[in-house]
N, C-alpha and C positions, 0 to 999 in steps of 0.2 A: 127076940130070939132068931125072926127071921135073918135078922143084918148080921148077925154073928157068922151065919152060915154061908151068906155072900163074903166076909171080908179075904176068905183064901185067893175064890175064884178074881175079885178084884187086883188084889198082888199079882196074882199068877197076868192077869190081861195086861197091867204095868209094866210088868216082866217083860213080856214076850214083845208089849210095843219097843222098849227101849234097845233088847235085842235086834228087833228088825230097823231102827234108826241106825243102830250101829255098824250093822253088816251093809245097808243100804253106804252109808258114810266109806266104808271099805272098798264098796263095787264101784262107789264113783272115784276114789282114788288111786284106783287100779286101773279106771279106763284114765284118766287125767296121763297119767305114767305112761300108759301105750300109746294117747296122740301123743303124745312130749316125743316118745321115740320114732314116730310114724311124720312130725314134722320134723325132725331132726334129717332123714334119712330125704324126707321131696329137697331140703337144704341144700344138702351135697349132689344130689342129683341135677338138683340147678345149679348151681358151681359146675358143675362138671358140662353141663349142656352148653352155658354162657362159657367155655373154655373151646370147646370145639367152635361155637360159634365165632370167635374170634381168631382163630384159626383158620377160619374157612374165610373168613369177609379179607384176612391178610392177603391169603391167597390170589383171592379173587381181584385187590386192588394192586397186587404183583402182576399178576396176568392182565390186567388192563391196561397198565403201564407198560408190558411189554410189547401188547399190540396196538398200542399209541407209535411207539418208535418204529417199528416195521412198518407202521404207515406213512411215516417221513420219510 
């Protein structure tokens, strides 16, 4: 008679683990989706960093070349 009287509370502890596995499974899929968009976005910002920076190094090897020939 005692085990009778545990089988609810058993269910219910089942329950509520399988619940918290699956919300747990949610929270990690949720942050998975925000890095994805969080390196998505350092991506573009290094493209765009590595675009100046070749801009500038052009620059830089125009102006060297031109005060190469001023020094002739």
């Amino acid at each position: 008679m005692a085990f009778e009287d545990f089988g609810g509370v058993i269910l219910a502890i089942i329950i509520g683990t399988l619940a918290a596995i699956v919300y747990s499974l949610r929270i990690l899929i949720l942050m998975e989706r925000r890095m994805g968009n969080i390196e998505k976005h350092i991506e573009g910002i290094t493209e765009r960093i590595l675009k100046e920076e070749y801009k500038i190094e052009k620059k830089l090897k125009i102006e060297k070349k031109l005060i190469r020939k001023k020094k002739k």
